[in-house]
C-alpha positions in Angstrom: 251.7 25.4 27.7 248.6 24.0 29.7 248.9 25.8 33.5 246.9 24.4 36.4 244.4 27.2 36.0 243.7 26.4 32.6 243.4 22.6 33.5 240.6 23.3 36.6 238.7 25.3 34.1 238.1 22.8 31.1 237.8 20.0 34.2 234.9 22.5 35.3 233.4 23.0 31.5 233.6 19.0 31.5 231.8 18.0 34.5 229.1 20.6 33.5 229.1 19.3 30.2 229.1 15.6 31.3 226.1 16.3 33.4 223.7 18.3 31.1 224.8 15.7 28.1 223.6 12.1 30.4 220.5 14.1 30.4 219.4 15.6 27.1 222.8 15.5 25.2 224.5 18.9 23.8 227.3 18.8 26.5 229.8 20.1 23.2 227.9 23.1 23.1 229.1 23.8 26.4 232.9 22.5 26.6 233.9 23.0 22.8 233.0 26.7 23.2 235.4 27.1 27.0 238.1 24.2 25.2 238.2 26.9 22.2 238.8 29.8 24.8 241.0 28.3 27.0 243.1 27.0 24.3 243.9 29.5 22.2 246.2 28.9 19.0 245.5 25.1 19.1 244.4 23.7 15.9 240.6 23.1 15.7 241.0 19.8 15.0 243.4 19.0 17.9 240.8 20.6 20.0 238.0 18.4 18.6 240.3 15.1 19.1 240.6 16.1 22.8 237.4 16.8 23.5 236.3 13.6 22.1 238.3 11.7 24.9 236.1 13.1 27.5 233.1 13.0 25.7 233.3 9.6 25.1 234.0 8.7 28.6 231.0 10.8 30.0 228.9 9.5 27.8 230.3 5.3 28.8 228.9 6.2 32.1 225.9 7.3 31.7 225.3 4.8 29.7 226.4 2.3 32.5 223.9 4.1 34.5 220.8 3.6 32.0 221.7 0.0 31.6 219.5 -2.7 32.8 217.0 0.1 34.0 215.7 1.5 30.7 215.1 -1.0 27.8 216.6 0.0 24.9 214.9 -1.6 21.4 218.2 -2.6 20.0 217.4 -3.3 15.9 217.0 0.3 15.8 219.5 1.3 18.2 221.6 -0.6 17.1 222.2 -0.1 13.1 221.9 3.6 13.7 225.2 2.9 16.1 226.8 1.1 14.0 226.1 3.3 11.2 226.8 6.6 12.7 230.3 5.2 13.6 231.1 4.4 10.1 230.0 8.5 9.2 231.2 9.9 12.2 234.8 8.6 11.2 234.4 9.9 7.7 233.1 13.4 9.4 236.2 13.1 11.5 238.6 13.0 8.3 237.0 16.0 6.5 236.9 18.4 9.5 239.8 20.5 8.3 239.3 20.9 4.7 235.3 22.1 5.1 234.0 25.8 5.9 233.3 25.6 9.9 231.9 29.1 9.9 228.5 28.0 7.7 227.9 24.9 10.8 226.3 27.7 14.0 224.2 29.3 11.2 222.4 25.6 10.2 222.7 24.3 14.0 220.8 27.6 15.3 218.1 26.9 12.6 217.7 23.4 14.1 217.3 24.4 17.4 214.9 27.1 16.7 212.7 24.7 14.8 213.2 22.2 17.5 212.5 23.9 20.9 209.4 25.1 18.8 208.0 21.9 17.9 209.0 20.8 21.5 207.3 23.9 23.4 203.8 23.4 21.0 203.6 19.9 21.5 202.7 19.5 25.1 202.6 15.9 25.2 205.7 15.3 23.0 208.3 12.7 24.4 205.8 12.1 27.7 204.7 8.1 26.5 206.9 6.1 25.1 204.9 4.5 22.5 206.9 3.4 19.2 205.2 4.6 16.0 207.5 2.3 13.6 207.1 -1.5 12.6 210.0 -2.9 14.2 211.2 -4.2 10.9 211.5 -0.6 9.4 213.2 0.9 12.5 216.8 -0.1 11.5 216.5 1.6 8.2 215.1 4.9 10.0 218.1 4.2 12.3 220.4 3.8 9.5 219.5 7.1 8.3 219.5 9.0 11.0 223.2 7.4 11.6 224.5 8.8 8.5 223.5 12.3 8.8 224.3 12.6 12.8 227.3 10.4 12.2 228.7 12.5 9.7 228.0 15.9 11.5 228.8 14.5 15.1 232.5 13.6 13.3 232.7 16.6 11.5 231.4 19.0 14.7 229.7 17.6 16.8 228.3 19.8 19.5 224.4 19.5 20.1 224.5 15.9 18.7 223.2 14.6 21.9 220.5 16.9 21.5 219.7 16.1 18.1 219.8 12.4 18.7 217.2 12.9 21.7 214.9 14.2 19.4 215.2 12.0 16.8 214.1 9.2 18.6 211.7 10.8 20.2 210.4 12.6 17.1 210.7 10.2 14.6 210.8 6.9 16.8 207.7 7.8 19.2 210.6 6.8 22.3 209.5 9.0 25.4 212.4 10.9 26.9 214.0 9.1 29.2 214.1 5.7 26.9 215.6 8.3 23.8 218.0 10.0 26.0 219.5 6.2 26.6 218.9 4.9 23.0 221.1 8.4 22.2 223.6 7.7 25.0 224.6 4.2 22.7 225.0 5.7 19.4 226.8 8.8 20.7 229.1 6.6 22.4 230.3 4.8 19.0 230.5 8.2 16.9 232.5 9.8 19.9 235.1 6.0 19.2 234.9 6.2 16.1 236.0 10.1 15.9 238.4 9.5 18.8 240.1 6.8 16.4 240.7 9.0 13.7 242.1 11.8 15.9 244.4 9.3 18.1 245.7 8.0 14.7 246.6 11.2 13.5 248.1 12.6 16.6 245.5 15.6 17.7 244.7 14.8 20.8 246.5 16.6 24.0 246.1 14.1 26.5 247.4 16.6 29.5 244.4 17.6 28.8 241.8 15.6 28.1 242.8 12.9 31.4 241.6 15.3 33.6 238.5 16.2 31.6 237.3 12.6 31.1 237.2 12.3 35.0 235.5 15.2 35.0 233.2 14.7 32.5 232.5 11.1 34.0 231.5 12.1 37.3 229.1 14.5 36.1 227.4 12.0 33.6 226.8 9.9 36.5 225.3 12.6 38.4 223.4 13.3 35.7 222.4 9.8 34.6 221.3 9.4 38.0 218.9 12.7 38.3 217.6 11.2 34.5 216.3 8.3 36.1 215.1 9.2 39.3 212.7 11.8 38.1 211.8 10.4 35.3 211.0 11.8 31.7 209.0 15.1 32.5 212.7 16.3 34.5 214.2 15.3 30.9 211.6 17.4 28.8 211.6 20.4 30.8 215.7 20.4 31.0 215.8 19.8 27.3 213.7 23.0 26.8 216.0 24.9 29.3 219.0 23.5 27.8 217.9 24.0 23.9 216.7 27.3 24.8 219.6 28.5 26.3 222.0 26.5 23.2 219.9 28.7 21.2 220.5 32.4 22.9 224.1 31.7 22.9 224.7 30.6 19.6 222.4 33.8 18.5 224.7 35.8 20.8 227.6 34.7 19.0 226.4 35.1 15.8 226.0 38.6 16.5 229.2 39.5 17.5 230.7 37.9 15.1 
């Protein structure tokens, strides 16, 4: 039974989570983590489904917030949306019948490799200068929509995270114009997953109500600080953020 206590807490992991996620994304790694704690003896996937309502809230208004004020190239944007929903929804279905424990060991490697690459390249993410033809983007997008799709259905925390750097990475976007490009496609795999999990009933909605309000006023927050300091705030917050992702998921690792 969910007491009051319980309730401020994951509202508190939310708005946190809501906050760093309009940023640089990787909110789940902080409220899937306290919503496992708190919630002890609730099926994983039940968990997940409530989560989702939340995230997808959050990250509705800070994308509200980034619209109209950073131009998004929408080809790209776009297909990988629209594909990463299909995957996301497929990554949703096979959540319970895959091995959970072998995700932290591949999504540590990741993070390693990017907060390296990040840290080296002093410039990476500061222009935003678009390295593909615009007619090849969608099928980069397209790709990258079925790989993050799939694992932001199947898991999901650190997707924001990962997204971020893909387009900056692989699209040449500069931070702040990734971290709303990644704002749109997280917001249809967080549907998509969410419409799988309302279907099936694994969602506890005394729950996740209160978290999605929470989470929602700290995307704007966080939205806002995004765009009024512009994208070296973003790049040295994704560092900090990545870094610490990184320590923790080491720490657990460890322990377990």
């Amino acid at each position: 039974m969910l007491t009051a206590t319980t309730i401020a807490l994951l509202c508190g992991f939310a708005f946190l989570a809501g906050l760093i996620d309009a940023v640089v994304g990787g909110g789940g790694l902080i409220q899937l983590p306290a919503m496992l704690l708190l919630l002890k003896g609730t099926p994983v996937p039940t968990i997940l489904g409530t989560g989702k309502v939340s995230s997808l809230l959050g990250t509705l208004a800070a994308l509200r917030r980034y619209a109209g004020q950073v131009p998004l190239r929408w080809r790209a944007v776009g297909t990988a949306a629209a594909v990463a929903g299909v995957f996301s929804f497929l990554g949703a279905r096979v959540v319970s019948h895959l091995p959970q424990e072998l995700l932290p060991p591949l999504v540590l490697g990741l993070l390693v490799a990017i907060a390296l690459y990040t840290f080296w390249r002093k410039d990476f993410g500061s222009i935003h200068a678009p390295r593909l033809p615009a007619s090849r983007e969608p099928y980069y997008g397209a790709a990258m929509g079925v790989v993050l799709g799939f694992y932001d259905g199947f898991f999901g925390p650190g997707m924001g995270s990962f997204l971020l750097f893909a387009f900056v990475g692989l699209f040449g976007y500069d931070f702040l114009s990734a971290s709303a490009s990644a704002k749109l496609v997280n917001a249809v795999t967080n549907l998509a997953a969410l419409a799988y999990f309302a279907y099936t009933g694994q969602i506890l909605w005394a729950a996740a109500l209160p978290m999605a309000a929470s989470n929602v006023v700290g995307s704007t927050i966080g939205a806002h600080l995004a765009l009024r300091h512009g994208t070296g705030f973003v790049r040295v917050l994704f560092l900090v953020v990545v870094s610490a992702f990184i320590l923790k998921l080491g720490v657990g690792m460890v322990n377990w």
